[in-house]
DOKOL-848853 format. One line per field, with one value per residue (C-alpha): x, y, z; residue number from 0; chain. Coordinates in Angstrom, 3 decimals, padded with zeros to 6 digits. Layout:
REM residues N
X = X/...
Y = Y/...
Z = Z/...
resi = NUM/...
chain = A/...
This chain:
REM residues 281
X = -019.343/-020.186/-020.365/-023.744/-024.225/-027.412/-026.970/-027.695/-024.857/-022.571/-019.666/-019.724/-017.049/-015.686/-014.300/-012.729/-014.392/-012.681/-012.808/-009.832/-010.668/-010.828/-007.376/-005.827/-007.115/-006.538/-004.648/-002.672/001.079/003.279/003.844/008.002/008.909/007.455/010.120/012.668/012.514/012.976/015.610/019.183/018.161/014.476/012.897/014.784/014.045/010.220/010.619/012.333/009.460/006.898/007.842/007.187/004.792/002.222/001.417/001.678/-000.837/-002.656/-002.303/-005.039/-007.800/-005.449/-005.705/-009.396/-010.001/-008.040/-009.575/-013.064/-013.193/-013.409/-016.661/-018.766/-016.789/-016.301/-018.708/-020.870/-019.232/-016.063/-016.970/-018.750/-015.150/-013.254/-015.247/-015.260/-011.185/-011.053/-012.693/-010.011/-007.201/-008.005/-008.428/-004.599/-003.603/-005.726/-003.792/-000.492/-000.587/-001.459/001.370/003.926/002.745/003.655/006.625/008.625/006.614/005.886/002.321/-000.561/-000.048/003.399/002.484/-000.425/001.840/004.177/000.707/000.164/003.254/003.242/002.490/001.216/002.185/000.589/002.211/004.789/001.926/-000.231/-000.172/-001.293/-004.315/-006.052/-009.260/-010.774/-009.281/-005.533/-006.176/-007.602/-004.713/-002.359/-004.292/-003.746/-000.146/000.497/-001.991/-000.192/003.414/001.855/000.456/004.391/005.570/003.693/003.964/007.821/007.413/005.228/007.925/010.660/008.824/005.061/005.457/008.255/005.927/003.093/-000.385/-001.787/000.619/000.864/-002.722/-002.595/-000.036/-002.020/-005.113/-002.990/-001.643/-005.531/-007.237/-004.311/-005.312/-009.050/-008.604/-006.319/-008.835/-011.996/-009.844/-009.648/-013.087/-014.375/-011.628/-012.826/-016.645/-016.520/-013.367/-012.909/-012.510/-009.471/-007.885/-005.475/-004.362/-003.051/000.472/001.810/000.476/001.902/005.487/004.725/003.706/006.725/008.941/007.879/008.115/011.724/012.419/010.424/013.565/011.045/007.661/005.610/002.760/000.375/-000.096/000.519/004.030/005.253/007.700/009.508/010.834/012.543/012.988/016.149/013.947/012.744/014.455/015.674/012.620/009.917/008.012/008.408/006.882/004.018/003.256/002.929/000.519/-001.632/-001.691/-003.075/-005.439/-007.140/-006.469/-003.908/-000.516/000.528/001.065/004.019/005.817/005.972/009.141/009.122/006.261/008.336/011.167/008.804/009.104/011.759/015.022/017.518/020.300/023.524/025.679/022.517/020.490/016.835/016.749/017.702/015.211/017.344/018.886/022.627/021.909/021.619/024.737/026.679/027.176
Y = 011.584/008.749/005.168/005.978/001.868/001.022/-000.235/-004.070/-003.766/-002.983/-005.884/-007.005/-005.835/-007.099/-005.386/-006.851/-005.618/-004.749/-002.360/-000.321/000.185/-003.528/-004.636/-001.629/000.601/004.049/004.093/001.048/000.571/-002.262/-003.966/-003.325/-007.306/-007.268/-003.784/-006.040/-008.772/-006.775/-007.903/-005.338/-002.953/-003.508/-000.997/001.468/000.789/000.143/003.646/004.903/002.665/004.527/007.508/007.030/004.502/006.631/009.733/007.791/006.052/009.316/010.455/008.462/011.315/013.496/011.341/010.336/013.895/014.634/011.711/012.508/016.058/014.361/012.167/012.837/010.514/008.086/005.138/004.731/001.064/002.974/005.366/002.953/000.603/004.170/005.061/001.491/002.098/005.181/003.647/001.303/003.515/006.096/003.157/001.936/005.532/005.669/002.398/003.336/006.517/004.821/002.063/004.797/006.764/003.060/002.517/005.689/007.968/010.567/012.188/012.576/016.346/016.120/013.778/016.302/019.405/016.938/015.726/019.536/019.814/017.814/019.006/016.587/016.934/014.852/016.590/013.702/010.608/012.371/009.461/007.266/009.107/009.490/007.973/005.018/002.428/003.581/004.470/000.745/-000.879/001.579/000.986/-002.899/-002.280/-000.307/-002.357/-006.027/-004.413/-003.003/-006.960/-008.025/-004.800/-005.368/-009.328/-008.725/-005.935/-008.052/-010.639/-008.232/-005.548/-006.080/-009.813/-008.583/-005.987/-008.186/-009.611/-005.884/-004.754/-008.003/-008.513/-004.659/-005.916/-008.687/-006.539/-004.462/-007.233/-008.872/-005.427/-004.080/-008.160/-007.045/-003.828/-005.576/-008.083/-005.381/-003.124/-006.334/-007.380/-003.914/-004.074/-007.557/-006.436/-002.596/-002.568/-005.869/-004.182/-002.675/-005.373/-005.648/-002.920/-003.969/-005.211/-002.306/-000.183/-002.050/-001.463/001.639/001.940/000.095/002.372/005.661/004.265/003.510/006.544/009.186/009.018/010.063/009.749/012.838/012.511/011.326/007.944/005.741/004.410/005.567/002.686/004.809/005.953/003.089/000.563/-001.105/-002.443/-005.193/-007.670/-006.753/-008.367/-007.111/-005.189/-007.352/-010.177/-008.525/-007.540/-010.959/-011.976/-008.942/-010.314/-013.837/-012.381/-011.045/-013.865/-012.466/-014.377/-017.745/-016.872/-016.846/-019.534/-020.179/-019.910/-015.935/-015.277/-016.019/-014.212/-010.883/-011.081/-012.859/-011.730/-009.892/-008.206/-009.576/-008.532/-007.811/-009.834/-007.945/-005.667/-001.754/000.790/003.228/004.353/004.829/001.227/-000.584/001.726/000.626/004.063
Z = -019.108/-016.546/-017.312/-015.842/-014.200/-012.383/-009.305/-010.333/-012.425/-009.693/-009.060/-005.628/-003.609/-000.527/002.551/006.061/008.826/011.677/014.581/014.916/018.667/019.411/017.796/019.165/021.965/021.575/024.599/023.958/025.392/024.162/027.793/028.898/028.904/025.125/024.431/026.641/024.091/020.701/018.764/018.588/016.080/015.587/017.627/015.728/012.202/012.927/013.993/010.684/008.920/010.398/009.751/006.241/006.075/008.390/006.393/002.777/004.513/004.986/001.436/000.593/001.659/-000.870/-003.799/-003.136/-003.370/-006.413/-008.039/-007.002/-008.279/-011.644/-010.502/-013.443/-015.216/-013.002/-013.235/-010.256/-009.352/-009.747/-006.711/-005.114/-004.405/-004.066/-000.973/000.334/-000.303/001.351/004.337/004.697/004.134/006.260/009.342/008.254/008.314/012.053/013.258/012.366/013.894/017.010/016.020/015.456/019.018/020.853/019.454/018.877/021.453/018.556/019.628/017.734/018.141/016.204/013.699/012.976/012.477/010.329/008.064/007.819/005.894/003.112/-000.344/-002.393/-006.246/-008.967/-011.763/-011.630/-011.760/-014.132/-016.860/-014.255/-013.758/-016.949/-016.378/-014.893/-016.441/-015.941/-012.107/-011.385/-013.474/-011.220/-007.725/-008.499/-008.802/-005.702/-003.970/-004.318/-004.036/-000.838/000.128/000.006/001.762/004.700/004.341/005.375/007.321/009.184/009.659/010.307/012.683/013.523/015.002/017.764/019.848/020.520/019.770/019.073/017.187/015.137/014.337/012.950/010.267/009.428/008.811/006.693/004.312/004.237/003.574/000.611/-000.966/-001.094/-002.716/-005.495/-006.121/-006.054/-008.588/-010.368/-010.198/-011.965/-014.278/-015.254/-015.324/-017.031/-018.870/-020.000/-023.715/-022.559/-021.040/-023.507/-022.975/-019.481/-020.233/-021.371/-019.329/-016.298/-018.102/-017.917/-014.466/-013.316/-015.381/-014.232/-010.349/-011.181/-012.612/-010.094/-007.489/-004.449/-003.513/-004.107/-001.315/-003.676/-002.495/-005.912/-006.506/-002.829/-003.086/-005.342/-001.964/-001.061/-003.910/-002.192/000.048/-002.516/-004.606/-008.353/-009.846/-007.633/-010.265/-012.862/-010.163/-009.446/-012.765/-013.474/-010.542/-011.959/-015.747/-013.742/-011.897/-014.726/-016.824/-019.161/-017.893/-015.512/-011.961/-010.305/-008.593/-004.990/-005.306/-006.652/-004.352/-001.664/-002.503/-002.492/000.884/002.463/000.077/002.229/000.589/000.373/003.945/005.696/008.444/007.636/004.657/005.259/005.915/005.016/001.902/003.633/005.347/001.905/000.730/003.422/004.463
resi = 0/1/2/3/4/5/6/7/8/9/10/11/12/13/14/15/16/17/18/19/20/21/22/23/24/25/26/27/28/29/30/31/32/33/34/35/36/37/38/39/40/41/42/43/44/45/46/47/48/49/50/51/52/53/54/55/56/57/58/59/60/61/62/63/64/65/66/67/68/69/70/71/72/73/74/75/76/77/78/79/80/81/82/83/84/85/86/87/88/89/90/91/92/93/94/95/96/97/98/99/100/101/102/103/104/105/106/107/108/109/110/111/112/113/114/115/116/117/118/119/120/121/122/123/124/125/126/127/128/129/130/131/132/133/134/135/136/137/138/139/140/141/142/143/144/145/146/147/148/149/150/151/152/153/154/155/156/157/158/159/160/161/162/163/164/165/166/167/168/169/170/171/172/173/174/175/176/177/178/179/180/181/182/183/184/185/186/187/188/189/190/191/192/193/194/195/196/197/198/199/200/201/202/203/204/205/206/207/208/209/210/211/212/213/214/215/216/217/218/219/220/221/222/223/224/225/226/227/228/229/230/231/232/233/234/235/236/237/238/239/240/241/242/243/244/245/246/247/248/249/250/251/252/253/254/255/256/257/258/259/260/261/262/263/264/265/266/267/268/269/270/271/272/273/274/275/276/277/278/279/280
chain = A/A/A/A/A/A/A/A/A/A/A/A/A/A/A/A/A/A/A/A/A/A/A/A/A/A/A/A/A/A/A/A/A/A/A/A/A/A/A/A/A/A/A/A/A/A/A/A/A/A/A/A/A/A/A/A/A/A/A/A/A/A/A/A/A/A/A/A/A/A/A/A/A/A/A/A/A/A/A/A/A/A/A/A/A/A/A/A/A/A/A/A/A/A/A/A/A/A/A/A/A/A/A/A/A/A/A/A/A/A/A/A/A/A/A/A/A/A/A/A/A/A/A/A/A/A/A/A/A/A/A/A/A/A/A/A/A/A/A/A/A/A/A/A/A/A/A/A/A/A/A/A/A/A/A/A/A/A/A/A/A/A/A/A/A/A/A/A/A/A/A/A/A/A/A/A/A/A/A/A/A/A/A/A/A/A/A/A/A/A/A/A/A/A/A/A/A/A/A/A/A/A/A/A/A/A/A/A/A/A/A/A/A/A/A/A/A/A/A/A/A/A/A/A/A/A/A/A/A/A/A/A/A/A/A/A/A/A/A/A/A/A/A/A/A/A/A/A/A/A/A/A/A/A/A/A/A/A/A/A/A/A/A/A/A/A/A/A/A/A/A/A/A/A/A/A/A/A/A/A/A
């Protein structure tokens, strides 16, 4: 049954409003001295990134869907911040296509037929997607790991191809923040009976994204696809800036906040985007 809010009850959400066209033009080309300029090794593994990091962007529509067939109960503020989510996903999943057409020459005709492939399974998430509660608790936690991903991918890849490109990874990092805090924000005003409840569940969140070995093209917990990309205590960091923002833990330190982003692993210059890379292979 719905939660059946009026519309004054409805949280306010927020969303960053930017035009996908006037950041970067559909016919955008990253200017040759720019490509000249790339550090040894960059252009390549922005290219390996992409190729990921394009359709699980484009697994949102899938999940949205799946999640959405179940409406009736769903609270109304709940659908309302899912289609102001959508929204935003489905321009990230626009602006890295274009991203990934600039720099690796892959057109949107290919990445198409590859889209067109994917199965999606959410057999292996299902206990993540029980009802309302445990999907905004889980969209908080993909959501802020996302914030750091793109925080040092932003360092490592976005800021070497120019303005266009760079200002597209900043919109990424700033939009993935406002979903956290909207998911947080309904969390705070609906469910704040169950926010006890929040701890453990996050442990168990964390846990089964450790233990699913690949990402299943369901968008939640792709990092499961590359988890030696981030430091040891990743999860167990962001966990904790989740319990603060809803007033259930202390924040982080600077110091841990920082390392979300800017750890390397040890014999590497930038962290691998590869599994055989961090393997030494």
């Amino acid at each position: 049954m719905s939660l059946g809010l009026k519309s004054v009850d409805l949280p306010h959400f927020s969303q960053n409003n930017w035009t996908l066209d006037d950041v970067l033009p559909l016919d955008y080309a990253v200017p040759p001295q720019v490509l000249e300029q790339v550090p040894s090794g960059v252009h390549e593994n922005f290219c390996t990134l992409l190729s990921r990091d394009v359709y699980s962007e484009g697994d949102a529509q899938v999940l949205y869907d799946h999640i959405l067939a179940r409406q009736a109960e769903m609270s109304a503020a709940f659908v309302a911040m899912l289609k102001l989510w959508l929204e935003d996903e489905q321009k990230h999943y626009q602006a890295l296509r274009r991203t990934y057409r600039c720099i690796a020459g892959v057109s949107f005709a290919q990445m198409d037929r590859q889209f067109a492939h994917r199965q999606p399974d959410f057999k292996p998430i299902q206990r993540v997607l029980r009802d309302e509660f445990t999907l905004l608790v889980t969209l908080m936690f993909d959501e802020i790991g996302s914030v750091y991903s793109y925080r040092r991918d932003l360092q490592e890849y976005y800021q070497h191809f120019g303005g266009a490109i760079r200002r597209i990874g900043h919109h990424l990092v700033r939009d993935e923040g406002t979903h956290f805090g909207n998911a947080a924000e309904l969390l705070q005003t609906v469910h704040d009976h169950r926010l006890y409840e929040v701890p453990e569940l996050l442990r168990q969140i964390s846990q089964l994204e450790q233990s699913l070995g690949q990402y299943h093209c369901s968008f939640f917990l792709d990092h499961a696809q590359e988890q030696y990309r981030f430091p040891p205590e990743f999860n167990a960091t962001i966990i904790q800036i989740i319990l603060a923002r809803l007033n259930l833990g202390q924040r982080p330190s600077q110091k841990s906040l920082q390392r979300l982003w800017q750890w390397v692993p040890t014999g590497h210059r930038v962290v691998p985007v590869r599994m055989d890379q961090a393997a030494g292979v």
